[in-house]
N, C-alpha and C positions, 0 to 999 in steps of 0.2 A: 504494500500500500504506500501511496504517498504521504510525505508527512511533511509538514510545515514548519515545521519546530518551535509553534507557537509554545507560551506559557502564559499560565495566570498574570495580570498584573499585581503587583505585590504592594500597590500602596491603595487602590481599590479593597484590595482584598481586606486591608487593614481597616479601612474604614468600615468596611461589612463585620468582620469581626468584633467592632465597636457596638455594635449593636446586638449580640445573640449571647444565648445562656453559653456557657461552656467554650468560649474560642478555641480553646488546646485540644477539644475535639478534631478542628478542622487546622490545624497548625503543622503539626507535621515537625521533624527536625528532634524526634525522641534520640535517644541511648541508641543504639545498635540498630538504628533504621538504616537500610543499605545504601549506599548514592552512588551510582556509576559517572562513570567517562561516556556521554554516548556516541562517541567516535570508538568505541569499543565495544559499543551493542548492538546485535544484527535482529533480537525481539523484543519486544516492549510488551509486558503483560500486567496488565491493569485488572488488581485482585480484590474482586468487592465483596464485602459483607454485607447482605441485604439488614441490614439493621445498623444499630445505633453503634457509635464509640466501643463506649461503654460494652457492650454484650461482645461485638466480634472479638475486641480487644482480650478478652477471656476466651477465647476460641481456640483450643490446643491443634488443629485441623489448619486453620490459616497458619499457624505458627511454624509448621511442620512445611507444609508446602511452598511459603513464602523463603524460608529459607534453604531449601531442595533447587528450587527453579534460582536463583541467587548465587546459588554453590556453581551452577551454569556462567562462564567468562561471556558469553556472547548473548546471555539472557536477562532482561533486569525487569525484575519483580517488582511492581510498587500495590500498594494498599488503597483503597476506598472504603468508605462507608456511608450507610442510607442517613443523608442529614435527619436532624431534631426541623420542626417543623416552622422554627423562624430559622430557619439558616437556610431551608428552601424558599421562604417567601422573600428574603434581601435578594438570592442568590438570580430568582426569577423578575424580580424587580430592578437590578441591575444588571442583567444580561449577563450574568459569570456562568459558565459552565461547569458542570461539576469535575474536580481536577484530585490528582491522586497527590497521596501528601508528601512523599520522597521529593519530587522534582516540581509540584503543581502543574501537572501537565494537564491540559483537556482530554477525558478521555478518547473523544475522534481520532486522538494521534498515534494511538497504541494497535499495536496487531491481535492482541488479544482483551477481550475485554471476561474477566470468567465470576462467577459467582457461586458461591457454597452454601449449597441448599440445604437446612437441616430442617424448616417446619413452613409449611405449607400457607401460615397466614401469612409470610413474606415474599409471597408471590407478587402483590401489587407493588411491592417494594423495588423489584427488580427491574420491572417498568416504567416508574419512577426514576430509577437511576439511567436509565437508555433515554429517556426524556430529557431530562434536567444534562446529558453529554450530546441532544442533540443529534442522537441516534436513529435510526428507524426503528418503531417497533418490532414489527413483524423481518421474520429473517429473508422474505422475499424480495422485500421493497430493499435489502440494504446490497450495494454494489461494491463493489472491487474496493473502491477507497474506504468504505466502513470495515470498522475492528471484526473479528468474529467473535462473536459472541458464543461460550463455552461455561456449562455450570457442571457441577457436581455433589459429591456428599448424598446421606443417605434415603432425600429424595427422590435423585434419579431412581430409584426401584420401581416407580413411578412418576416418573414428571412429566408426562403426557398432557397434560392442562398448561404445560409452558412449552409446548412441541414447538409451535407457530414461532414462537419469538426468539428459539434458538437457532445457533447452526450445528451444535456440536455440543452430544452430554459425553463425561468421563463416570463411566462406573465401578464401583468399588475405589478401591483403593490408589490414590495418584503419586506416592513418591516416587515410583517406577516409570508411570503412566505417561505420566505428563511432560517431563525429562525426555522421551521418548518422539513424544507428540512435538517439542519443540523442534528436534531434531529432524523429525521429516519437511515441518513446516521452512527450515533455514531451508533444507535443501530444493521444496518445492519453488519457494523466493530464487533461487539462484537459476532452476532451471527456466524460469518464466512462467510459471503455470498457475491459472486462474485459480481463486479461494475455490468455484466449486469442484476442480480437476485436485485440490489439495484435501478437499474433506472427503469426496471420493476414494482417493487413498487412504487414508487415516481410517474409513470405515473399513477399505477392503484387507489392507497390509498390515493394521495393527489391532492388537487386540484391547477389549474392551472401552472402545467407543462408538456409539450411536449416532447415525446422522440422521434425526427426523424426516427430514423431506425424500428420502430415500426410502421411505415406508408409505404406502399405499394403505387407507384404513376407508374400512365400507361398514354400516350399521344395518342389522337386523330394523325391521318396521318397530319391533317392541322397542329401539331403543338401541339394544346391547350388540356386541362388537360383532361384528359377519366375518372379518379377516383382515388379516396384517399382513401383507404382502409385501416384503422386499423389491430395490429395481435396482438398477444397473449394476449387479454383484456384489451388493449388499448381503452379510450374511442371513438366515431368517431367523435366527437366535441369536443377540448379542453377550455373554458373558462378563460378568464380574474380575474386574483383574483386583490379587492380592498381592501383599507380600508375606514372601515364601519364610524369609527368616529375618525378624527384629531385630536381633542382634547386631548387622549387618547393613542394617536398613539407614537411610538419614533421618539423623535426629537431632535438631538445634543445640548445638552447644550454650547459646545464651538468646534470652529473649527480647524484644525490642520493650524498654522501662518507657509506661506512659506519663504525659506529665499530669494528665486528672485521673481523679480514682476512677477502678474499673470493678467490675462484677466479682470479676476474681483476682485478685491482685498476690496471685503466690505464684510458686515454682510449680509445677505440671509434668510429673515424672511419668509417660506410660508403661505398665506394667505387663498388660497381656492384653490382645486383642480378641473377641470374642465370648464365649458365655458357654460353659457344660451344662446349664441348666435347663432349657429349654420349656421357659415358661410363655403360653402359648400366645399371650397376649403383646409378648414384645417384641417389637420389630424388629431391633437392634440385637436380641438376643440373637436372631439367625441371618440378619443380612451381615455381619461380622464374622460368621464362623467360615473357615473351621479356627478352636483356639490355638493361638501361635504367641510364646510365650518372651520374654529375654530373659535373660541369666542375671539372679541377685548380684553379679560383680557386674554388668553393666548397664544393670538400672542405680548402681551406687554412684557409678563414676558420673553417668550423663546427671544425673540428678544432683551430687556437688557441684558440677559444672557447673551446671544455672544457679545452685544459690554464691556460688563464689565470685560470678562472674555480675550479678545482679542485684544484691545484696536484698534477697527474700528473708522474708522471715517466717513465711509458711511454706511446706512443701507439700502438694497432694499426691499420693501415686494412685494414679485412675486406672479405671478398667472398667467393665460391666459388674463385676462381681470380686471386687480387691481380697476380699478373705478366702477367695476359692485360688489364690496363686499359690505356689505347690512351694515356691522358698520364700515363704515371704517370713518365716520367724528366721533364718538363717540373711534376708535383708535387713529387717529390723534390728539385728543385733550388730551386723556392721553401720548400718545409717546412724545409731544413736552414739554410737563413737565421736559421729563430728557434729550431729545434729542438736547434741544437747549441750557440747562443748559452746559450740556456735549461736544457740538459744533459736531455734529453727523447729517450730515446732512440725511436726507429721501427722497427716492427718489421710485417712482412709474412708473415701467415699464408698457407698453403695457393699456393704459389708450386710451379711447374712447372719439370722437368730442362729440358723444350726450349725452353725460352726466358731462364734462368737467366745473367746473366754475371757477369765481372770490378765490372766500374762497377757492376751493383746493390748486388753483395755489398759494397764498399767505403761508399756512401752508407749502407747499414744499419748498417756501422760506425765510423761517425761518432763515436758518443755509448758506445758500451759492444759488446763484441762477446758472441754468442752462440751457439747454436746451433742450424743449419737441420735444419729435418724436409721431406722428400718423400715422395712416395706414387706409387711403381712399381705398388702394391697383388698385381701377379702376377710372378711368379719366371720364367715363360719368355717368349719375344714371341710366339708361339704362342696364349696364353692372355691378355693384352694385346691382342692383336689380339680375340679372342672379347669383350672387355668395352670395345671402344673404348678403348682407353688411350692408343694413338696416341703410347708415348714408348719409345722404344729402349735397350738398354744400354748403348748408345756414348753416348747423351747424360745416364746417371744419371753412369757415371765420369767423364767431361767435366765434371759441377757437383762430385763429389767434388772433381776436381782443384783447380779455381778453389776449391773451399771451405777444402780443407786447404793451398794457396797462400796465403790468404789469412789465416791463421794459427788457423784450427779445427782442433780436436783431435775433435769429438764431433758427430756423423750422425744423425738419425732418421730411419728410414724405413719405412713405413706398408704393410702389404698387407694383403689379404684370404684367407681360408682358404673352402672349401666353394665356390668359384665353380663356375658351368652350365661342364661337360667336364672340370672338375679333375682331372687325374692325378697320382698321387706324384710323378710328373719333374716336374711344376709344382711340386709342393711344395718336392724339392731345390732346383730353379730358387731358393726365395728365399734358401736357404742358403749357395747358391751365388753369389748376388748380394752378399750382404753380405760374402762372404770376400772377393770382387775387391773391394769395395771398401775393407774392412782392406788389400787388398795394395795397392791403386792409392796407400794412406798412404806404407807402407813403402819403396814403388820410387819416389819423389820425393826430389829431390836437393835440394828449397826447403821440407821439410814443415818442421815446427817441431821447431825442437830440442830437445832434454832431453824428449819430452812422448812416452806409447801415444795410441793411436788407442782412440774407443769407436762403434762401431757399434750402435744401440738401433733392435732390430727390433719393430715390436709389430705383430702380428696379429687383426686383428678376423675373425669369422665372418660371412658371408656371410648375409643375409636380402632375400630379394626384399620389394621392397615394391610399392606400388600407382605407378601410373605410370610404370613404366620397364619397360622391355623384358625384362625379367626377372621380370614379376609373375606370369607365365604358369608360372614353372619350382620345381620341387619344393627343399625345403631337406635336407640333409641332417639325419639324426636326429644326436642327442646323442651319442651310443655311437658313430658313424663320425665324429663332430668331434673325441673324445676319442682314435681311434686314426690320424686324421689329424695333432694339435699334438703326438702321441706321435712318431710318424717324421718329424714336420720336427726336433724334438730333439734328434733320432738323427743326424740330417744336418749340426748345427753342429757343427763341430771347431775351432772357434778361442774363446778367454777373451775377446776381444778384442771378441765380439759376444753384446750380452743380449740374451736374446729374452722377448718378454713375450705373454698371449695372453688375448683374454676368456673369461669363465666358459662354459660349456658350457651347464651348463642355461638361463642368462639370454637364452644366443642363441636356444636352442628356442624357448622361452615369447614370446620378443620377435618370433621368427617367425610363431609362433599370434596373435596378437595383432594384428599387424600387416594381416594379412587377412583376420580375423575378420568374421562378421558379427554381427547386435544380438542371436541367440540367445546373443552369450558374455557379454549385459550380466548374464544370471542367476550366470554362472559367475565371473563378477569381484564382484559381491554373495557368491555364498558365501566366496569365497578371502579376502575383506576377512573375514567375519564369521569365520573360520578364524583371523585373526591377520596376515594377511596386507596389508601397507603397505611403504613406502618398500625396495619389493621390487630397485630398481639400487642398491641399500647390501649389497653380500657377505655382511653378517654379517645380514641381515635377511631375505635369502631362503631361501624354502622351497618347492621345486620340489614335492616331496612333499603338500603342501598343497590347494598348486596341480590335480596330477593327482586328488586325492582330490575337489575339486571337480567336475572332470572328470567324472568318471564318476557322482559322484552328479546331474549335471543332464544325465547320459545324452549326453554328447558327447564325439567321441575327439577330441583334440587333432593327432594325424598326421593327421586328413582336412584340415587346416586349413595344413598345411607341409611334411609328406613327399609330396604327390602331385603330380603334372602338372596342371594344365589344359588342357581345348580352347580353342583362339579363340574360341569361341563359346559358350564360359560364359559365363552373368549373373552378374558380380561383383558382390560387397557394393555397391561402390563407383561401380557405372553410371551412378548417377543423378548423379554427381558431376563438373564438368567444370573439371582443372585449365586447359585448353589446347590439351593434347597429343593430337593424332588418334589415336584406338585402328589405324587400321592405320599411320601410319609408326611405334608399337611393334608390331606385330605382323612390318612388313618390317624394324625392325633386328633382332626375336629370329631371324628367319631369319636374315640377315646374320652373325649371332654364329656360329650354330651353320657357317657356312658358312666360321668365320674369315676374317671380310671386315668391313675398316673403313669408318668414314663419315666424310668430310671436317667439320671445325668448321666453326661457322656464318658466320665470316668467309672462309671458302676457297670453300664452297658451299653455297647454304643445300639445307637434308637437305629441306625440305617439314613440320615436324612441326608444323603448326597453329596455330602461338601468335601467327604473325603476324596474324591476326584479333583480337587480344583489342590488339595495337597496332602496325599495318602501319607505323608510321611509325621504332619502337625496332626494326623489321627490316630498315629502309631499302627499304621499299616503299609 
């Protein structure tokens, strides 16, 4: 493409700045942001976070990839993010284009413009930013000289509702990927060959990426998908690319320090990628697998990195399930060598009742103590057993115990509302959970003294997504999720427990969405042009909008989440191959409905397919 080698004006910019919340949002010039020579760059790739500072800035995905594509000499990575909503009204009132904050460059002048998809209501968001850089929407109207436009993350499993506006998804995993993808792109530039003769290739010659307009899609009269047809040697299944081995893999040595606070402002050690559990409601449990682990000596070393190099004072080591990593007490005993020397405390998200002890809780508090959250997600075992949860209430009050032994005052514990068979008794079930365990506080003879107990309940709504055993099953509407958080309400009788619960209409809309196919790209174009952006902000949503969309692009939004499926619907999403074999989802949705659990992948492996994509991280 050609390029002008425009830039923001910088004392404009200042003056705009002068007037919005937060300028170091949009300022740029952090700790370890990368700045190249661009007489030394042959791609410019401009990396947006469909949301705010604040949120991408905690995004360990951007962090990884930004500096993967950067560790490239002839590749330079710069960052964007979805402005706050006076920074697009100066922005649009002064004709500034949106500009990435390494170089302020407009994005028009970049070869790649790519976005990392993680949640569906920042769809309008992405739109918004092609807007506000003066972009074409839609990927047909843009020509030779516009960027291409490229998203990824764990939307794509389905991102059919953003077909139109793409050119080019990356699936699964991009430290490999995308490195890859530059490299054929330099050399398509050099041979002279057009963006569509370059994503042509990239769909044919490399693995795991998709080029929408390369698919052909026809609709049954009911509505649902007739076929997805591949064209000009396209493959008809696109596959998930992973990586094979962690260990090995690029991983940031240090992170770009922001200068305003962010969501998560610590150090982000990954631990293991994927989930043995196979709980059937998460997405993420199986579009991640198979699990692929690194080795306690090189989650030590990359993880002092970044606090040595950053000066963190929290470290988290993430995963899906941090207590299910196989060395993590053999980590833990070299981490707190430096970490407590250092006053750096560690902290283990997403940690499991049954596996939970003494001796963890006591190393996590080491350095500062805090407070743990779990995810029981259902109130009876009844309905645990339906969602694979595979954890009992003998063993939540059993981690109570040791928690408030150990001198915690305050619990979080995480469920879900609208689950496949929910009954109100399920619902009481969670009320009933938190009471025992307000009481498991009180009937302890060792809790802490002088101190109540706070039990913080928070309630997400249930939305099937693509992938899991549950994409098959209808979501409840709005109006029965509203008189569902109404009588679980009615069921808590103690101060002792807050309960908190997501928005109604955002779970609907994130339900539509979710399983949408590319007929909803018109309907996310009108809901944008309606006003509609940075729609998971409360005070920014307008369901109402939304539906008025709806109906004027002649689609109902409950064909799309109040209804059942057969097995033998064509999903938006068929042509897309996380891993996972569509029949062991189809024998765990049986399973469910059967209440009948599946052993974890270290007890027995279930069969779900992923051991093909790397027989070897299944130990086969």
């Amino acid at each position: 493409m050609k390029r002008t080698g425009a830039v923001i004006d910088n004392a404009k910019l200042e003056k705009i700045l002068a007037h919005v919340q937060k300028p170091g949002r949009y300022s740029g010039g952090e700790l370890y942001s990368v700045v190249k020579d661009l007489k030394n760059v042959d791609v410019r790739f401009a990396f947006c976070f469909p949301d705010i500072y604040e949120i991408g800035m905690s995004h360990l995905g951007i962090k990884i990839l930004y500096s993967a594509l950067n560790a490239m000499d002839e590749v330079w990575c710069e960052r964007v993010f979805a402005p706050w909503d006076d920074m697009e009204r100066e922005m649009r009132q002064n004709d500034m284009p949106i500009y990435t904050l390494e170089s302020r460059t407009p994005l028009k002048e970049f070869d790649f413009v790519g976005f990392t998809m993680l949640y569906e209501l920042s769809y309008t968001n992405v739109l918004n930013v092609l807007d506000l850089a003066g972009i074409p929407l839609y990927a047909h109207e843009r020509g030779e000289d516009e960027p291409i436009v490229i998203i990824g993350g764990p939307c794509t499993c389905n991102c059919e509702p953003l077909a139109d506006f793409v050119d080019i998804m990356s699936l699964g995993e991009g430290e490999e990927a995308l490195p890859e993808l530059m490299k054929l792109y330099e050399k398509c530039k050099a041979s002279g060959l057009t963006k569509k003769e370059f994503l042509r290739k990239a769909a044919t010659e490399l693995d795991g990426f998709y080029v929408p307009s390369l698919y052909d899609v026809s609709y049954n009269d009911d509505g649902t998908v007739k076929s997805i047809v591949p064209t000009g040697g396209a493959p008809a299944v696109i596959t998930k690319r992973i990586i094979k081995d962690l260990n090995t893999a690029h991983y940031p040595d240090r992170f770009i320090v922001p200068f305003v606070e962010v969501v998560h402002d610590r150090a982000v050690e990954e631990v293991f990628r994927g989930c043995i559990r196979g709980c059937r409601f998460c997405q993420a449990g199986f579009i991640y697998r198979p699990v692929r682990e690194k080795s306690a000596e090189t989650v030590n070393r990359q993880a002092r990195s970044l606090c040595d190099k950053c000066g963190f004072e929290e470290l988290s080591l993430s995963s899906l399930s941090t207590s299910d990593y196989t060395e993590l007490k053999e980590l833990l005993n070299e981490m707190l060598e430096w970490t407590e020397k250092d006053s750096v405390s560690v902290s283990l998200p997403s940690l499991r009742v049954d596996n939970f002890s003494k001796e963890l809780l006591e190393k996590i508090q080491k350095v500062r103590k805090s407070s743990l959250t779990f995810a029981p997600e259902a109130g009876t075992q009844r309905l645990r057993d339906v969602i694979n949860k595979n954890v009992t209430e003998d063993e939540v009050i059993r981690t109570a115990k040791i928690a408030f032994s150990g001198g915690m005052t305050s619990v979080k514990l995480y469920f879900m509302l609208g689950l496949p068979t929910e009954t109100d008794e399920d619902l009481k079930g969670i009320a009933d959970l938190a009471q025992k365990v307000v009481d498991t506080f009180y009937s302890m003879p060792d809790k802490p003294k002088g101190k109540g107990v706070n039990v913080s309940v928070s309630v997400s709504t249930f939305v099937p997504k693509p992938d899991t055993p549950f994409q098959w099953e209808p979501q409840i509407d709005f109006e029965e999720i509203k008189r569902r958080q109404a009588y679980l309400v009615s069921c808590v009788r103690s101060k002792k427990i807050s309960l908190s619960w997501h928005d109604a209409d955002i779970s609907f809309l994130e339900g539509v969405l979710a399983r949408g196919d590319r007929r909803l790209s018109a309907v996310i174009e009108r809901a944008y042009k309606k006003g509609c952006r940075l729609d998971s902000w409360g005070e920014f949503f307008h369901l109402d909008k939304w539906l008025e969309a709806f109906s004027e692009c002649g689609l109902d939004p409950h064909f799309y989440n109040n209804r059942k499926r057969d097995f033998d619907e064509i999903m938006p999403w068929s042509h897309i191959d996380y891993g996972i074999s569509q029949s062991f989802l189809k024998r765990e949705n049986e399973l469910a409905h059967k209440e009948i659990t599946t052993p974890n992948c270290r007890e027995k492996c279930a069969g779900c397919g992923a051991a093909r994509l790397s027989p070897e991280a299944c130990g086969l």
